[in-house]
KEPAKE-514509 format. One record per residue (C-alpha): x, y, z. Coordinates in Angstrom, 2 decimals. Layout:
<nodes>
<node <X, Y, Z>>
...
</nodes>
This chain:
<nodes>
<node <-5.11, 51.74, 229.17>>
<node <-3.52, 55.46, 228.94>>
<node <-0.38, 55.59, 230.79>>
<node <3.10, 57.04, 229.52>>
<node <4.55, 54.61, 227.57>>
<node <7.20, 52.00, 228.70>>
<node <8.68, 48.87, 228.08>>
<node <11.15, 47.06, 230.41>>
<node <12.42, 43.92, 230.45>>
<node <11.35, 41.43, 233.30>>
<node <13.67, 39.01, 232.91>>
<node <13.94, 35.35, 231.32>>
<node <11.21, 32.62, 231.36>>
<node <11.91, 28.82, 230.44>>
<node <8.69, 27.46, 228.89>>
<node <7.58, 25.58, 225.87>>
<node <5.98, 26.73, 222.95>>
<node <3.08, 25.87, 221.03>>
<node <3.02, 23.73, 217.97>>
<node <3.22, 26.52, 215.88>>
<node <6.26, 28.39, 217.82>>
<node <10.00, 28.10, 216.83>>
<node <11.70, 26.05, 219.02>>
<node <10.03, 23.42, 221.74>>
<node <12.12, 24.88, 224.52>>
<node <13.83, 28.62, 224.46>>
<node <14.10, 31.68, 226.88>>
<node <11.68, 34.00, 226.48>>
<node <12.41, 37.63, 227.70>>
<node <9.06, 39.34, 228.94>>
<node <8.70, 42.87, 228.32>>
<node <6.13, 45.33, 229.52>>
<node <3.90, 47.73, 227.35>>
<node <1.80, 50.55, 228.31>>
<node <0.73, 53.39, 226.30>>
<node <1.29, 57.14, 226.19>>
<node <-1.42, 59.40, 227.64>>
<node <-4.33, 60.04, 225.62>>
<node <-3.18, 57.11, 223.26>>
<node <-4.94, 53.26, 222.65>>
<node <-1.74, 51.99, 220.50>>
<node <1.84, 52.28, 220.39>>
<node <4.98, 50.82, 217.26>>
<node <7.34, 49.10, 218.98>>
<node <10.59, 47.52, 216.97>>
<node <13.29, 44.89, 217.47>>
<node <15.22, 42.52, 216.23>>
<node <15.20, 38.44, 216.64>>
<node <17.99, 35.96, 216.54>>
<node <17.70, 32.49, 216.33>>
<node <15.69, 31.15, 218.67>>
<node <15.12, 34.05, 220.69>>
<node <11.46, 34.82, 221.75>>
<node <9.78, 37.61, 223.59>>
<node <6.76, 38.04, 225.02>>
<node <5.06, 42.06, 224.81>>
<node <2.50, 42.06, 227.47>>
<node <-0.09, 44.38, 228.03>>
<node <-2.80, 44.95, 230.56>>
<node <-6.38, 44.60, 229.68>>
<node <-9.82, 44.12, 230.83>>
<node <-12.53, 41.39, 229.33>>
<node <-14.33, 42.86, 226.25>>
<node <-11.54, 45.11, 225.08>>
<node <-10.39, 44.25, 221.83>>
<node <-6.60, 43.87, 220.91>>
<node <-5.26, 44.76, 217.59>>
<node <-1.55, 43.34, 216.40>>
<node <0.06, 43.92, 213.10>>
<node <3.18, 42.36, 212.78>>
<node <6.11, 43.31, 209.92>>
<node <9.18, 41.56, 209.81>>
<node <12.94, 41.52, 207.75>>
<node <12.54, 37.74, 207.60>>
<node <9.46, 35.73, 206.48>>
<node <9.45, 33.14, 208.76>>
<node <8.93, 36.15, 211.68>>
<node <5.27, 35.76, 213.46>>
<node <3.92, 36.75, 216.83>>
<node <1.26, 34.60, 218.68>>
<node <-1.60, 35.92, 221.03>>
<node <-1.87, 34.45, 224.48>>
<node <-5.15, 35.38, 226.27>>
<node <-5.07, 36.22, 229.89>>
<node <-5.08, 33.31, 232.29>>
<node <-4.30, 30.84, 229.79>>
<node <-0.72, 29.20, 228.35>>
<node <-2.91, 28.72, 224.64>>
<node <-2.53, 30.45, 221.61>>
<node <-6.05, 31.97, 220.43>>
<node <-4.09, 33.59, 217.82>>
<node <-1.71, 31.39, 216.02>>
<node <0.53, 33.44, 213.25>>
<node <2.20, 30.77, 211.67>>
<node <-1.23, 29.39, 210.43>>
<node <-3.28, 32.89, 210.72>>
<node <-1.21, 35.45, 209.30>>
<node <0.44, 38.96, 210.61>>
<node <-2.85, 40.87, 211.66>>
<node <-4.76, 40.20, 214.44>>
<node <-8.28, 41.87, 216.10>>
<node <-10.15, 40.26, 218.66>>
<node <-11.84, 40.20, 221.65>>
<node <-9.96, 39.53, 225.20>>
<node <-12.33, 36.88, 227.50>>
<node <-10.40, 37.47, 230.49>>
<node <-8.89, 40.76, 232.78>>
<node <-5.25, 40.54, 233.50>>
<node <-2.09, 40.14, 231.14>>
<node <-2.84, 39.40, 227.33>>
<node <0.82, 38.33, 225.90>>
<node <1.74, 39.01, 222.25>>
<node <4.98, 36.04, 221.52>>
<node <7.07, 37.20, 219.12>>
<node <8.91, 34.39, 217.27>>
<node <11.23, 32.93, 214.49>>
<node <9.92, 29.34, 213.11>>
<node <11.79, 26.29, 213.72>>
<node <13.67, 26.55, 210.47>>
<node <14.92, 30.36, 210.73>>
<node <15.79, 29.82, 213.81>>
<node <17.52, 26.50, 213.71>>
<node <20.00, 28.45, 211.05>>
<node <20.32, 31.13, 213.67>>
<node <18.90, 33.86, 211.08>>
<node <17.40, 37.45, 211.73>>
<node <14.64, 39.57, 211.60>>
<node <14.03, 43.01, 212.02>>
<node <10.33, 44.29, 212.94>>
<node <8.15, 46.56, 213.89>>
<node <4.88, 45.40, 215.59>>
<node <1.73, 47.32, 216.14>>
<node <-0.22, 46.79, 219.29>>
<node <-3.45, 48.81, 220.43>>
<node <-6.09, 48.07, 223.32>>
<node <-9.71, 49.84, 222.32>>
<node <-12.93, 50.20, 223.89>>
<node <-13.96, 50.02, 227.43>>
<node <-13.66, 47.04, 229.80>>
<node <-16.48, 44.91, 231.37>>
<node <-16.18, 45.77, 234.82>>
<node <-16.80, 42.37, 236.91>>
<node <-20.16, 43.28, 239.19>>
<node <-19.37, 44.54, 242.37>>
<node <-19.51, 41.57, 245.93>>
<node <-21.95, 44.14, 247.06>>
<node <-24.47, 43.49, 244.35>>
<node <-23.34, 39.02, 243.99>>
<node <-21.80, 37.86, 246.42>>
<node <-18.46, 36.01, 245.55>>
<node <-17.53, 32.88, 246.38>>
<node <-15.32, 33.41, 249.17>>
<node <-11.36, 33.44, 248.27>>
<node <-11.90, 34.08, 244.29>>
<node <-13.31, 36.03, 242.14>>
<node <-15.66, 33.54, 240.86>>
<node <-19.64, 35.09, 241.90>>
<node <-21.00, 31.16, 241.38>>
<node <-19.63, 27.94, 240.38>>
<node <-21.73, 24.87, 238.90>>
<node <-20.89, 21.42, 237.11>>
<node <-21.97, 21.92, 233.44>>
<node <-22.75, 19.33, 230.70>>
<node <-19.48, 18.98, 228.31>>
<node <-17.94, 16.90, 225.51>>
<node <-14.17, 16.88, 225.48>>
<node <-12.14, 15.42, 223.28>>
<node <-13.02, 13.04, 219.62>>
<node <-14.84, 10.21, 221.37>>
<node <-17.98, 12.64, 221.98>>
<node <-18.21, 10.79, 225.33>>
<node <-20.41, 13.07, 227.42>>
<node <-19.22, 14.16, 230.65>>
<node <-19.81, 17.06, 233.28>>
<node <-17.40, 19.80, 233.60>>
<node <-16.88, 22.24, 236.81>>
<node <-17.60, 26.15, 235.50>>
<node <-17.33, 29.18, 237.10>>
<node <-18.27, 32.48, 236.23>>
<node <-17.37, 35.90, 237.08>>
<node <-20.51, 38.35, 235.96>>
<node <-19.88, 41.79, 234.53>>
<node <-21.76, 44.97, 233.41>>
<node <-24.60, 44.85, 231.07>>
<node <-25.67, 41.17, 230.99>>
<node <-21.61, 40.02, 230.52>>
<node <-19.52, 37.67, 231.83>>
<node <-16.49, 35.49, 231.98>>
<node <-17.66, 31.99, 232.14>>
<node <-14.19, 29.57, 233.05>>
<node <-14.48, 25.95, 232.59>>
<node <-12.46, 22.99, 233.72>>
<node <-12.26, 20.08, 231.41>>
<node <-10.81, 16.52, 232.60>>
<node <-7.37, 16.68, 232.95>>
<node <-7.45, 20.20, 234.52>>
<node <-7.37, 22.39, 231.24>>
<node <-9.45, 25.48, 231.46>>
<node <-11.64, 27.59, 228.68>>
<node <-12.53, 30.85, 229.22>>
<node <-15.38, 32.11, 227.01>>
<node <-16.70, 36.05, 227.10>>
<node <-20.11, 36.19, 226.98>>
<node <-21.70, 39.81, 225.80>>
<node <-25.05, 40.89, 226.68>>
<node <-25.91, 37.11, 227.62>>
<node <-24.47, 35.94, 224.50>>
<node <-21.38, 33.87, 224.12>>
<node <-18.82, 35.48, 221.33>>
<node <-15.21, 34.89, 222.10>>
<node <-12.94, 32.46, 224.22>>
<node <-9.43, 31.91, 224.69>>
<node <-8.52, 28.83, 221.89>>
<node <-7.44, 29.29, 218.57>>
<node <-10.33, 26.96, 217.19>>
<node <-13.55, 28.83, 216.12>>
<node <-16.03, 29.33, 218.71>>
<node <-19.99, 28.16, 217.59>>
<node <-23.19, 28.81, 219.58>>
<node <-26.27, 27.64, 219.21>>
<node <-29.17, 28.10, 221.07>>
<node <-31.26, 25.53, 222.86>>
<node <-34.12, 27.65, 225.13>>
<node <-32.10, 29.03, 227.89>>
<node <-29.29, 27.31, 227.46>>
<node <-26.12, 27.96, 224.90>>
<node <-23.94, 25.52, 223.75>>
<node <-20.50, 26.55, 222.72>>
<node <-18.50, 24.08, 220.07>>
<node <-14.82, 24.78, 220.16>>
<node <-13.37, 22.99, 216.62>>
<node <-14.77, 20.26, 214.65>>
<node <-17.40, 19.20, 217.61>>
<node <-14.45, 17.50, 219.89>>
<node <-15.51, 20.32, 222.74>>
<node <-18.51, 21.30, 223.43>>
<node <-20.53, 22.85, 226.89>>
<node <-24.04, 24.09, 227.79>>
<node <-23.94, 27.42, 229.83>>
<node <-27.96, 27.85, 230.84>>
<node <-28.22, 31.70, 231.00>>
<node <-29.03, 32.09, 234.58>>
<node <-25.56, 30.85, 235.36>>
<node <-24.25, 33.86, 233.27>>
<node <-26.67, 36.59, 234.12>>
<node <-27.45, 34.89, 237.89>>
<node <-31.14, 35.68, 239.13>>
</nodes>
């Protein structure tokens, strides 16, 4: 992530927002960030109106982490984090505050939503801000088709139907995951739940500490297996660690 820096806009996208965004349908106007050589953050400022939204993307890898630190003219100003791969807020500012560290799950194009809530923005007000964005550490390289084969068309090294729970009937099911295996033990494990939603979860070193949702991610351990709660027990999955690590 050291490359001059630049921002550009990349035109206008129609989408809705989640629960915790402004409006349920606006424009948003997608901007790209890089940094400056030698550098792992970078200030940018602007100014909201109403319900205009933008989206600050930046390029990372899985197992960077991403720091945000919003500061706004108007109270009701937050910014949301969007993992890559994913339309789902892991960070949620309306509910989580104006500072933000975490680990990324997935390589590609983490977004950072800036936003007015429904009630500033309904009344067409202002803010002025200034928002802090850095990328640190190194990436998790995924391991090369030389050394695991992939699975021919993705980027997926294996694919397997997992034991899941999704949703607050507790009604056990099985869920389609794939994984993409990095450096060091790591990988990106991606699972489909009914109804076609995904989770991505980062696992480190063979063990599983981040994902893309905003509820808290819980592991325990079972032998070789981990299973991941997402929330108050309405999702949860078993990943057996030779899916992760392969063997």
């Amino acid at each position: 992530m050291r490359a001059p820096l630049a921002f550009a806009a990349a035109g206008l996208l129609a989408i809705s927002l989640p629960a915790a965004g402004a409006l349920a349908q606006v424009a948003i106007e997608s901007q790209r960030v890089t940094f400056r050589a030698g550098a792992d953050s970078t200030l940018l400022t602007g100014q909201l109106k109403g319900d205009q939204t933008i989206d600050y993307k930046l390029r990372a890898g899985a197992g960077q982490t991403l720091t945000v630190e919003l500061k706004g003219s108007n109270p009701q100003n937050y910014f949301n984090v969007l993992a890559a791969g994913t339309d789902t807020a892991v960070f949620i500012g309306s509910s989580s505050g104006n500072r933000f560290s975490g680990l990324l799950p997935s390589d590609g194009d983490v977004r950072v939503r800036v936003y007015l809530m429904r009630p500033a923005a309904r009344r067409n007000e202002t803010s002025t801000y200034s928002l802090k964005v850095g990328i640190g550490g190194a990436p998790l390289a995924p391991v090369s088709a030389s050394r695991d084969a992939l699975i021919p068309g993705t980027p997926y090294h294996a694919s397997a139907a997992v034991p899941c729970v999704s949703g607050s009937s507790g009604k056990g099911s099985s869920c389609k995951a794939s994984v993409i295996r990095r450096a060091n033990n790591s990988a990106t494990v991606v699972v489909t739940i009914p109804g076609g939603q995904k989770r991505q979860f980062l696992f480190v070193k063979g063990k599983a500490v981040a994902s893309d949702q905003p509820e808290k991610l819980s592991v325990q351990r079972r032998g070789d297996v981990s299973v991941l709660t997402l929330g108050e027990n309405f999702e949860r999955y078993e990943i057996v660690d030779a899916f992760v690590v392969g063997g």
